[in-house]
N, C-alpha and C positions, 0 to 999 in steps of 0.2 A: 725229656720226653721226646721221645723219635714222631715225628709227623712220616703218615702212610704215604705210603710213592702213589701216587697215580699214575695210571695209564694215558698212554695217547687214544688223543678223541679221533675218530673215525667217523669222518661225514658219507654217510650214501647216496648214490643217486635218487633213491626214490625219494628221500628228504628235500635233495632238490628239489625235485620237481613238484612235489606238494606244496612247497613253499610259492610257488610261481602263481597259484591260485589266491594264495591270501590278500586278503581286501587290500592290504598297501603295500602287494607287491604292483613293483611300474608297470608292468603288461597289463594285469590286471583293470589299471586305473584306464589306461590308455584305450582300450576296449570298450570300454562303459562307455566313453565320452563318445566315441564313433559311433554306437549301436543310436544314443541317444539324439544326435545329431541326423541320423537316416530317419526317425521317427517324429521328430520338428516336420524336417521336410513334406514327409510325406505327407503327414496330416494337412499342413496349410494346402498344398497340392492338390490334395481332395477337397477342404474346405473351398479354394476356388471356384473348382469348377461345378461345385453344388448349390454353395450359396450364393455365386454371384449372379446364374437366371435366376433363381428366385427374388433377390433384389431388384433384379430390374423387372421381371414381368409386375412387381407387387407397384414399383415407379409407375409404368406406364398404366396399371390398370386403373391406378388413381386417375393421372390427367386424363386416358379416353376408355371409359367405362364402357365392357363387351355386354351386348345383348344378344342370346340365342336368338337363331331364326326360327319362322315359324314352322310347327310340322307339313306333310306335304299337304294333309287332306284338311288341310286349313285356308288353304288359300281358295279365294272366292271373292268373283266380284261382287256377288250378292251380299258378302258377308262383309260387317269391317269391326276391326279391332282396336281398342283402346288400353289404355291402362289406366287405373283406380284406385283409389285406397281398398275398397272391398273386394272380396275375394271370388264373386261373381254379380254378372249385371243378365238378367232378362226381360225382355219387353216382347209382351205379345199382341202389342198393335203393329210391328214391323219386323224384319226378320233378322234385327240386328242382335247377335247372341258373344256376349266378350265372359269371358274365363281369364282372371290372371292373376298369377300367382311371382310376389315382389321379395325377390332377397335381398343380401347388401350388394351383391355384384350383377344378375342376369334376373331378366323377367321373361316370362314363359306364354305363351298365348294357343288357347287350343279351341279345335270346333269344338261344338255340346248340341245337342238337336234344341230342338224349338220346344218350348213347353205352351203348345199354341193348347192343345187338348186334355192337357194336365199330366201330373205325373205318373198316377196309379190307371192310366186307362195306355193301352198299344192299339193304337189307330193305323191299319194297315190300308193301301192303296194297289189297286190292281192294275197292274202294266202293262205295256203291250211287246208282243212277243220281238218286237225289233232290237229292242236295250240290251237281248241278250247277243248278238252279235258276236262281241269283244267285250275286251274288259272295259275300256274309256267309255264303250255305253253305258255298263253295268253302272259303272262307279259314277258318272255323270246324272243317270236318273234316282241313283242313290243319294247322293245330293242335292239333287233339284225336289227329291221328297223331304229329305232332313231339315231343311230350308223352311220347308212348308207344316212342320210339326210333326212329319207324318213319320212315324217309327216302326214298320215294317213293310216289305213291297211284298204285292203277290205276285210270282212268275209264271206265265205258262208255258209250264217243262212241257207238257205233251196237248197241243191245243186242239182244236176242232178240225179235222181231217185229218190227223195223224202224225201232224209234223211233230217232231221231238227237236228243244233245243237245249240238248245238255252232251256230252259225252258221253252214252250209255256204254253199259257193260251188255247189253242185252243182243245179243246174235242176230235172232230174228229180226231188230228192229234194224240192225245196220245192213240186213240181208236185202229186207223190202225199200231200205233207202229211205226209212223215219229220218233219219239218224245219219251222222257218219264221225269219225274218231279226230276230225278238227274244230271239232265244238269246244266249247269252253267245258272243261271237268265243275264240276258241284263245288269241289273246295275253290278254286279259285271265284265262283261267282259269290257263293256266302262272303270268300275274307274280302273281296272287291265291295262287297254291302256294307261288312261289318266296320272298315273303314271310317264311318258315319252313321257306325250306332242304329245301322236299320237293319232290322231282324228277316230273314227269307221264309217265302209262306210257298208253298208248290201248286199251282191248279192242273189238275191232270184230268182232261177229255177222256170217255172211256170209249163208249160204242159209235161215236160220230167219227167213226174213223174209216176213213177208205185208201189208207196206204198199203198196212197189213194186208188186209183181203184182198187184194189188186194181186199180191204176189201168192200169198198162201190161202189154199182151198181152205183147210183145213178153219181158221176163223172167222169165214165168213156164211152168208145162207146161201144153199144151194139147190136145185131141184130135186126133186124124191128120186133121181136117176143117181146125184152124186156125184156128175161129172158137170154138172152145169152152175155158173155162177150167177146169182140173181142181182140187177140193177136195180137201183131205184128210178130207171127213167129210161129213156132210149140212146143206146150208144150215140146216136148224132146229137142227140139234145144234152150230153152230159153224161149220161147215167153213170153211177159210180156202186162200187159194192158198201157192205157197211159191216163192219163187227156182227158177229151173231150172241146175244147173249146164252143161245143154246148150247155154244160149241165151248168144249175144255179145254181146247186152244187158248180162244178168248178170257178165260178166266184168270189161264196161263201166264198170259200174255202181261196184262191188266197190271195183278198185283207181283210180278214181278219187277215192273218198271216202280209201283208204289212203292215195294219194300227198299228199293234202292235209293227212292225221293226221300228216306223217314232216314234210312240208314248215313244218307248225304247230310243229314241237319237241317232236314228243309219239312218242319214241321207246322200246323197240320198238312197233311197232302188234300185238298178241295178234290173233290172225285162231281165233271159234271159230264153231261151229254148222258146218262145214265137212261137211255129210253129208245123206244122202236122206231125204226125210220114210218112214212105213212104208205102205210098197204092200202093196194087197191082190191076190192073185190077180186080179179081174175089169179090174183096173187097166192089166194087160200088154196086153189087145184096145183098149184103148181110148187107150193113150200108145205103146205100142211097146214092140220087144221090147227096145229098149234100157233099158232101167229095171232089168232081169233078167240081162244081160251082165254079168259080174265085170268083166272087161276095160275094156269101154265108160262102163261106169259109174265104175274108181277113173280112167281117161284123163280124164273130164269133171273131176271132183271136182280132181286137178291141173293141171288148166287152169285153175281158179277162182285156186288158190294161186298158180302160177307167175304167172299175169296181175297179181296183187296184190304180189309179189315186184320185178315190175318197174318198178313206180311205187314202190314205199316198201323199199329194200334190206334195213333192218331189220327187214323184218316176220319174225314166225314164226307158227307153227299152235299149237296147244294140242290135246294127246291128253290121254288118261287112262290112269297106269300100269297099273292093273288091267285096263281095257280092252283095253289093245295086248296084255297078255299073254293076254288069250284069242279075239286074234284082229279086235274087232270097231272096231278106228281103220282105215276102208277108205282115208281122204285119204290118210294116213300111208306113202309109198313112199321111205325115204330117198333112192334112189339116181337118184329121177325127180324128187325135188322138187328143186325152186332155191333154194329159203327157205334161206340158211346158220343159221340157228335151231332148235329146238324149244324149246316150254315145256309141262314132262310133270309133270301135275298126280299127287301121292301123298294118297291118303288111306288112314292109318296102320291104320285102323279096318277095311280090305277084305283087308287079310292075314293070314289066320291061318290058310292050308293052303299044300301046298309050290306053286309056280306055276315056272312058266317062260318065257325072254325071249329072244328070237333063238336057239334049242337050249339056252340052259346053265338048269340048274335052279335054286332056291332052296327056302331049305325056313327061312318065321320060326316055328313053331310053337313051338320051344323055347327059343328066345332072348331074354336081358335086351333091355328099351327100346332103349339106347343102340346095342347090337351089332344090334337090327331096322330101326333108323334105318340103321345104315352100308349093312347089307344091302340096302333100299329103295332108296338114292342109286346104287348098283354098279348096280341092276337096274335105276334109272330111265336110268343112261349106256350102257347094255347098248341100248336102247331108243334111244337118240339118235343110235346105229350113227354115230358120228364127229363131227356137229354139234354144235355150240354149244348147252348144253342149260341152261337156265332152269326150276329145279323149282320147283315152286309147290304149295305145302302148308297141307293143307285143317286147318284151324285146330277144329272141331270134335273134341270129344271131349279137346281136350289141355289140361294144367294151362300157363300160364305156364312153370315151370320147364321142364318138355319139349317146350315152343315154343325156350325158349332151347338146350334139347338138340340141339332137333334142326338148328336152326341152325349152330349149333356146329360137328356133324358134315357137314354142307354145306361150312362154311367150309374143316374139313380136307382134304376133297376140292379144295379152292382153287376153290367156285365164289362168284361176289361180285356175283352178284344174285340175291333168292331173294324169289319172292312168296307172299303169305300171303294165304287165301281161305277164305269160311265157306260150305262146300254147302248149298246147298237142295234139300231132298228130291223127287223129281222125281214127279208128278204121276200116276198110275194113267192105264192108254192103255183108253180107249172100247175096246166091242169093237163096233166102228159099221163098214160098208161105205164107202168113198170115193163120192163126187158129183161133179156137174159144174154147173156153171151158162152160159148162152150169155152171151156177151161182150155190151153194150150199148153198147158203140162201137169204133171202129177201133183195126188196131194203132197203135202208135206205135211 
């Protein structure tokens, strides 16, 4: 049996070269081992420089354990801090207030106000117009209140004569030099408050104002000519012009600065001076008989109110409870104002015969502290004839403890904002004639 010839084998290139890939070809092997050897490297290379700060910060932070410092608006000498097992400490026999919060590595330490007054009540205090300055003011009486329990300040943005201390947006007022654009802006005086958790209350002077009308005719009283501007007194003695509740200026004026106080965050806006300067007799010939209308004269006076009402919803008036009980709050008409507000300022010290409030009598002459305080609060609501009423209690004459007394008995009544204000004694009135002086340029 013949066996079949075969052929010659014929190897190709591409054979070759496919074969250079198989697992155990030597290029093959020798490649692997380098790729794998670059990949050793490199990992440990990384792992160095990753894990070894972390070992060592994890070393050091064992033997010298880091404590955060404290925030800025913490520090006080008034104040001092401790650390505790619990999670807060207050005592409100002193003004010592510690917050602190313990992990395994940093403990944390922060202001918190004083719960001198309690929780559910905002105990505001009224300021004097120098704090606003700067901000180290702002922020320095913001803390010397927080200190004190007290958790909102009242500022007076626009106080008795016309001065404004805020940055307004308002023309006229930077015109007549209320005002001028290096004041502190609103946002910065709130966040400078809010720092320490004390909330901004606005008091804003309306008609006791003699800036405006010094420059512009137009809001102030003038003679039945028009071109003459009325004083309250004699240019050598003083005399000064005053808002006119008459003029749509004045109205202008008014709640425009309000709406800007509400729209800043600075709620409620306290609307006072809301009243006539004192005419004399020779005064009626020479302004009109409206000066002397009951009528005409409390319509003007709530026209100022309601005008300001409706740029800043929150606004209210400020009366005097001793005064409305004898008559002499003329703005004051509940049932014509729009203000849903009052705030009916008490001072403890004006009571001590029986008085009367909308018909019903009172009578503190005989009564302990506490039972003359309730009594006070009844007559100041009596007086708020249904509104929303904000007492504001004149801080003269009382010890601490009967600050918190009197507090206290507010809170029972369930009211939960209550301001606190130091009177100053008001001035002896000239017994001087009113003046006039002619106007030295147009209206405006």
């Amino acid at each position: 049996m013949s066996r079949k010839k075969k052929g010659r084998r014929i190897y190709t290139r591409r054979a070759r070269n496919h074969r250079i890939f198989s697992m155990y070809h030597p290029f093959r092997s020798a490649l692997g081992t380098a790729v794998m050897l670059v990949l050793i490297a490199a990992m440990g290379f990384v792992g160095y420089h990753i894990a070894g700060p972390v070992i060592e910060r994890m070393r050091s932070e064992k033997e010298n354990p880091t404590t955060t410092s404290e925030p800025f608006f913490a520090e006080s000498s008034d104040l001092s801090a401790e650390v505790t097992t619990t999670s807060a400490t207050v005592t409100t026999t002193t003004v010592t207030v510690t917050t602190t919060t313990t992990t395994a590595t940093e403990t944390t330490t922060s202001l918190q106000p004083v719960s001198r007054f309690g929780e559910d009540v905002t105990v505001a205090y009224l300021s004097a117009s120098d704090v606003l300055k700067d901000l180290d003011s702002v922020e320095a009486e913001a803390e010397r209140l927080s200190v004190q329990g007290y958790r909102a300040m009242v500022l007076p943005m626009k106080e008795t004569g016309g001065k404004i201390y805020y940055a307004t947006g308002n023309e006229n007022a930077l015109t007549c030099g209320a005002a001028n654009a290096d004041m502190l802006t609103l946002r910065e005086i709130r966040n400078a408050a809010n720092r320490y958790h004390v909330q901004c209350i606005a008091m804003l002077s309306t008609l006791e104002d003699q800036t405006y009308p010094n420059t512009f005719m137009d809001g102030s009283y003038t003679f039945k000519d028009g071109t003459t501007r009325w004083l309250d007194n004699k240019p050598d003695n003083g005399g000064k012009p005053w808002l006119s509740p008459f003029a749509d200026a004045t109205r202008k004026y008014l709640s425009s600065l309000a709406g800007e106080l509400a729209s800043g965050g600075f709620t409620p806006v306290i609307c006072t001076d809301t009243r006539f300067p004192n005419f004399f007799q020779s005064d009626t010939e020479l302004l009109g008989n409206r000066i002397e209308d009951p009528e005409r004269r409390q319509e003007a006076l709530l026209s100022v109110l309601n005008a300001i009402a409706e740029k800043a919803p929150d606004a209210c008036c400020m009366i005097d409870l001793h005064a409305f009980a004898g008559g002499n709050e003329e703005a004051y008409v509940p049932d014509k104002l729009k203000m849903k507000a009052v705030c009916v300022q008490i001072d403890i010290r004006d009571f001590t015969e029986p008085f009367s409030v909308n018909g019903e009598r009172y009578d503190p002459s005989s009564l302990a502290f506490s039972d003359k305080v309730s009594m006070l609060v009844r007559a100041a609501e009596k007086a708020a004839s249904g509104k929303k009423m904000y007492p504001c209690i004149v801080r003269n004459g009382l010890t601490e403890t009967e600050l918190e007394t009197v507090v206290a008995e507010l809170k029972k009544s369930g009211h939960k904002m209550i301001l606190v204000t130091e009177k100053q004694d008001a001035p002896a009135a000239d017994d001087a004639s009113s003046d006039a002086e002619t106007a030295d340029q147009p209206n405006e």
